[in-house]
C-alpha positions in Angstrom: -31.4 9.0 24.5 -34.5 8.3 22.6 -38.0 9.3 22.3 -40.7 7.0 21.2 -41.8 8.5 17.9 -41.9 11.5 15.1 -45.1 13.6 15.5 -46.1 15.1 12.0 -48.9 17.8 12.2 -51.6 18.6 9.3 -51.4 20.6 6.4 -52.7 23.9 7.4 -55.9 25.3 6.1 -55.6 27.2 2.4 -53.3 30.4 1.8 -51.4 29.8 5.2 -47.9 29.2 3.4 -45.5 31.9 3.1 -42.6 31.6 -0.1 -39.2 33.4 0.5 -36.7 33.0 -2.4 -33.2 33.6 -2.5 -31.8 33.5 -6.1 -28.1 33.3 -5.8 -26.1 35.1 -8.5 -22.9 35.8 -6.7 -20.6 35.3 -3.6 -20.4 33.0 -1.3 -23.5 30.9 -1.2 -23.4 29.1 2.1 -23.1 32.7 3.6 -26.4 33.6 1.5 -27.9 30.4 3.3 -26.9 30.9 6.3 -28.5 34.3 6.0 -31.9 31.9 4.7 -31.6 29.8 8.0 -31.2 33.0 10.2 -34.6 34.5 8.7 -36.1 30.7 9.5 -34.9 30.7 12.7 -36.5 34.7 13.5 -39.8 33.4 12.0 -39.7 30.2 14.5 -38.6 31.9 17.1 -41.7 34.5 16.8 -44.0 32.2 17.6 -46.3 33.1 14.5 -44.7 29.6 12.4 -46.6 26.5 12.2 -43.3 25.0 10.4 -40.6 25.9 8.4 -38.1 24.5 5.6 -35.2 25.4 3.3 -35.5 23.6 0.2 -32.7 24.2 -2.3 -33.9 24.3 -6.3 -34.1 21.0 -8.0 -32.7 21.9 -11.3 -28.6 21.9 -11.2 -28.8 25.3 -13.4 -30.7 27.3 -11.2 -29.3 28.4 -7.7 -32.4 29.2 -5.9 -33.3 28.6 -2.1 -36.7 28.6 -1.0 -37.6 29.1 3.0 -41.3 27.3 3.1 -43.0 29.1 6.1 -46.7 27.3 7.4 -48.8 29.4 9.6 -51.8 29.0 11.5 -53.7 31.3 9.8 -53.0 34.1 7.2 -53.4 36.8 9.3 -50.1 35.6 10.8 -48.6 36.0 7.5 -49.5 39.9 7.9 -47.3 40.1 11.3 -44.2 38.2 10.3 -44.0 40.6 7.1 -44.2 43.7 9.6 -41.8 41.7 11.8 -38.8 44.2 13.0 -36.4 41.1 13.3 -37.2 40.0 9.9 -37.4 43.7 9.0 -33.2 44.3 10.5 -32.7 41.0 8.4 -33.7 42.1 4.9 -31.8 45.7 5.7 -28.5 43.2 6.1 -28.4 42.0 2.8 -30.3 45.4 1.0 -26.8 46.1 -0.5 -26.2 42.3 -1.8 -29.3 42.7 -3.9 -28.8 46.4 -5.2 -25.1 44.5 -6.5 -27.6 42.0 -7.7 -25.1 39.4 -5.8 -28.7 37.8 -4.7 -32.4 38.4 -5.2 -35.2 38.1 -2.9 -39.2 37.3 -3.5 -42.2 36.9 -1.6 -45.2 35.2 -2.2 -48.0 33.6 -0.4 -49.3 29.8 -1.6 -52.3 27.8 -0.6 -49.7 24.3 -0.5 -46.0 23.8 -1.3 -44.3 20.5 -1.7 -41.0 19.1 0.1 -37.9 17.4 -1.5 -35.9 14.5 -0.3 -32.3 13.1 -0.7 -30.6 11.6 2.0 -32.0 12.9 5.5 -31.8 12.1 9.0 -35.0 12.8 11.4 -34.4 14.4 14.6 -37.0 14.6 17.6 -35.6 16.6 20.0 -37.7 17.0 23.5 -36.5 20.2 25.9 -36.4 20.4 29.7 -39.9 22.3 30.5 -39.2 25.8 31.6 -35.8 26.0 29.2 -37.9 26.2 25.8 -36.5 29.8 25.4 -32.9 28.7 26.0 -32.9 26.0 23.5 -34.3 28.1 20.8 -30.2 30.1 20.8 -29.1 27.0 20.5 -31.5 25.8 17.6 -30.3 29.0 15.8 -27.0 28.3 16.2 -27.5 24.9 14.7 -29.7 26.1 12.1 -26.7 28.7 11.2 -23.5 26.4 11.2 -25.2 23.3 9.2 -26.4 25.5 6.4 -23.1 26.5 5.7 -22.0 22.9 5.4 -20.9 20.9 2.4 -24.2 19.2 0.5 -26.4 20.6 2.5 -29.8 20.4 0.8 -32.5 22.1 3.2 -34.0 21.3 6.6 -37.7 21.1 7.8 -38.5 22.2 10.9 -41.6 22.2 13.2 -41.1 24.2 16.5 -43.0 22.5 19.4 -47.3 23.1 19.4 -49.9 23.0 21.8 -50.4 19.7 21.8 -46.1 18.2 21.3 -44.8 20.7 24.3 -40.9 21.1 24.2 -40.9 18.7 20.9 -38.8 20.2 17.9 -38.9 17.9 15.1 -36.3 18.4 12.5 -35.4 16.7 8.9 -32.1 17.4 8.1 -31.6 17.1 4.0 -27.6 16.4 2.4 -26.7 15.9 -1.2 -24.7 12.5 0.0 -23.8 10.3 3.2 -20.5 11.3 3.0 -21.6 15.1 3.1 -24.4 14.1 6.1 -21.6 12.2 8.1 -19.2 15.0 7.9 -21.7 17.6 9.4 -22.9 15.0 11.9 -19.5 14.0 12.9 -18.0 17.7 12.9 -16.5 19.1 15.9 -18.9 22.3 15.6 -21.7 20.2 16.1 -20.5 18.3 18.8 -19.6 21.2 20.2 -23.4 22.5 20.2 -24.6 19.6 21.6 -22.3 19.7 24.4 -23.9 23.1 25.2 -27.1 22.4 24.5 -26.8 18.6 26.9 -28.1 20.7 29.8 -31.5 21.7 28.4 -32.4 18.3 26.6 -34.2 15.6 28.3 -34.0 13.3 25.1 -33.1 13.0 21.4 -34.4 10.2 18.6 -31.9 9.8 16.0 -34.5 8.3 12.8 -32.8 7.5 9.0 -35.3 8.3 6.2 -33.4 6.1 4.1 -32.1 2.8 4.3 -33.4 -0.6 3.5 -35.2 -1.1 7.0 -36.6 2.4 7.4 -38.4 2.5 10.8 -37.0 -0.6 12.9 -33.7 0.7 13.0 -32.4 4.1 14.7 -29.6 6.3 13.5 -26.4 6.9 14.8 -26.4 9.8 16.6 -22.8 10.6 16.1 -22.5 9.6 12.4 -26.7 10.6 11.6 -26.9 6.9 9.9 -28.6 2.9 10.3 -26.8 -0.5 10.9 -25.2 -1.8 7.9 -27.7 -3.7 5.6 -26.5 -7.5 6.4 -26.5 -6.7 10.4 -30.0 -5.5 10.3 -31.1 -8.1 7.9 -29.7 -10.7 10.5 -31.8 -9.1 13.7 -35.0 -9.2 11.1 -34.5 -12.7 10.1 -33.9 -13.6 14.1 -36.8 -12.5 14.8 -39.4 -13.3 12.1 -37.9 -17.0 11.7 -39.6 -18.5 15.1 -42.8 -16.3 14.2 -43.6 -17.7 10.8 -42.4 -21.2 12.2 -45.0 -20.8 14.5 -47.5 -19.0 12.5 -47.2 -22.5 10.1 -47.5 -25.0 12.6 -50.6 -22.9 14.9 -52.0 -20.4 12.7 -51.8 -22.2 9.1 -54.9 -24.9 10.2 -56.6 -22.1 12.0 -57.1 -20.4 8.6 -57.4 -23.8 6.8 -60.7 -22.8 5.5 -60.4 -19.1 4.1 -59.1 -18.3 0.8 -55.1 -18.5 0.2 -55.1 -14.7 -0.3 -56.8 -13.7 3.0 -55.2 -16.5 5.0 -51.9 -15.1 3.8 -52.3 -11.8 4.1 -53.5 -12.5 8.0 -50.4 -14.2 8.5 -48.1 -11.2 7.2 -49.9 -8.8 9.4 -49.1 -10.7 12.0 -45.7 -11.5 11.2 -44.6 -7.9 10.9 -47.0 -6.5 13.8 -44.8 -8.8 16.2 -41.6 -8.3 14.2 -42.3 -3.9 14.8 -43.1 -4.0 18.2 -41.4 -7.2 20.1 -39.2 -8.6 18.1 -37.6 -5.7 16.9 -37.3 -3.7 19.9 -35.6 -6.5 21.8 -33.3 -7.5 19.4 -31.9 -3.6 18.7 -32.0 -3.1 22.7 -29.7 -6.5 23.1 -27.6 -5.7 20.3 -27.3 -1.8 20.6 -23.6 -2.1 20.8 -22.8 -4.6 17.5 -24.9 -2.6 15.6 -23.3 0.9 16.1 -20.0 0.1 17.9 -18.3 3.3 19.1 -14.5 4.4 19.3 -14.0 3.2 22.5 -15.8 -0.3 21.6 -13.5 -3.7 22.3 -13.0 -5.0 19.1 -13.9 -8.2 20.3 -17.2 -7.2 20.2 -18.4 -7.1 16.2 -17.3 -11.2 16.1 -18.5 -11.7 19.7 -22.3 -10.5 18.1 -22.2 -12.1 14.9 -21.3 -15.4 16.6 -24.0 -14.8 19.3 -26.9 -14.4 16.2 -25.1 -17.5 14.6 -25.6 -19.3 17.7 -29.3 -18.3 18.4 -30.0 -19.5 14.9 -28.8 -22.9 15.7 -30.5 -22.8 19.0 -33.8 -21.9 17.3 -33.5 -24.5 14.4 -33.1 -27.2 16.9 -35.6 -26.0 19.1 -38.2 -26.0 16.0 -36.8 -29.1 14.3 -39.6 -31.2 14.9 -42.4 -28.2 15.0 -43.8 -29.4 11.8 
């Protein structure tokens, strides 16, 4: 399933960002987080959030989570404080802070920053009409990966005006390991059975990576290609195109400057190697480049030989270009 790309929205206007921080001093702390996501998920579900994020402290002595909440307009701010959900929330964990197991703060800033580790971008567009459905599920998600191993926050932007049905998620771990065990978990698989029937289509996108942007994630392990398999689809691709670019392109641009001529042929280059290239090579080679459980083995060789064999074709077919 894919959609075609990741929609990011604005920064909203001055004092429109609303800080809630959860010092953790005792107990269990996924528990505490999970509480954290809940209280994300109330605010989202309200209809009052522009966006919302857990972000967990960036200093190894300090065990504070910070739920980052953008609204519209401050005004908004005003309602979700009154908010009786958030309201029945707070009352859950009064007697955690009176033990001073936890401690809670508000405040209200005009911008507030986001972290990164390793993450995994998910665009997730619902079935019109079933918006209300998929928002359980999306708690339920919410809940069950913040108690995870090496979880290190989420971002989340509910769907607006102008993305209908569109949640865009970043998903933040302290490793790949701890990403791939969340990803690969059978309580997440076990959501996205449920939650099949109300999704029209999902985009898998890694944020790290040495090719971020051509290649897709695994959406059952929530990582790219290995490094030399993608490396092989780029050079496939871009090898014809700068042969080309040299032999056509080079005398075209005989007479500008080195640096402009060179820097026409690059855009060039990777404009074709982004959109046609790219594309056609991942859609041919989908199944070398994330092979499933129930993939012959036959087929990792079979692909490698196939590239191997397209070189060849290519380097005879350009041997007397030049």
């Amino acid at each position: 399933m894919t959609q075609n790309s990741t929609r990011s929205t604005p920064p909203p206007p001055a004092e429109t960002v609303h800080l809630t921080k959860l010092s953790v001093n005792g107990g269990d702390v996924g528990e505490h987080v999970n509480w954290l996501a809940r209280l994300m998920m109330v605010g989202v579900g309200s209809g009052t959030v522009l966006s919302a994020e857990i972000i967990p402290s960036s200093s190894p002595d300090e065990n504070v989570w910070t739920l980052v909440q953008r609204f519209h307009e401050q005004q908004l701010i005003a309602e979700w404080q009154a908010n009786s959900d958030r309201l029945k929330l707070l009352e859950e964990v009064a007697q955690k802070i009176e033990r001073n197991e936890i401690a809670l703060t508000d405040e209200v800033s005009s911008t507030y920053g986001t972290v990164g580790s390793v993450a995994v971008a998910i665009v997730t567009q619902v079935k019109s009409g079933l918006e209300a459905t998929y928002l359980e599920f999306e708690k339920q998600f919410q809940s069950a990966q913040a108690k995870q191993r090496g979880y290190r926050g989420v971002y989340l932007q509910p769907p607006t005006k102008k993305t209908p049905g569109i949640w865009t998620t970043l998903i933040r771990f302290d490793s790949p390991d701890a990403l791939d065990e969340w990803f690969v978990s059978e309580e997440r698989k076990k959501l996205l059975a449920l939650s099949d029937p109300v999704v029209s289509s999902t985009d898998y996108q890694t944020v790290n990576g040495s090719f971020p942007g051509w290649f897709p994630a695994q959406e059952t392990g929530g990582k790219g290609p290995p490094n030399w398999k993608t490396a092989m689809l780029i050079l496939l691709g871009l090898y014809p195109i700068v042969m080309l670019e040299i032999r056509f392109l080079n005398p075209a641009l005989h007479d500008l400057n080195s640096a402009i001529a060179n820097f026409i042929g690059n855009s060039i280059s990777v404009a074709l190697t982004t959109w046609l290239t790219m594309p056609l090579a991942i859609k041919v080679f989908t199944p070398w480049l994330f092979p499933k459980k129930d993939t012959p083995a036959w087929v990792g060789p079979a692909g490698f030989a196939l590239i191997i064999v397209i070189f060849a074709l290519e380097i005879a077919l350009l041997w007397r270009l030049l």
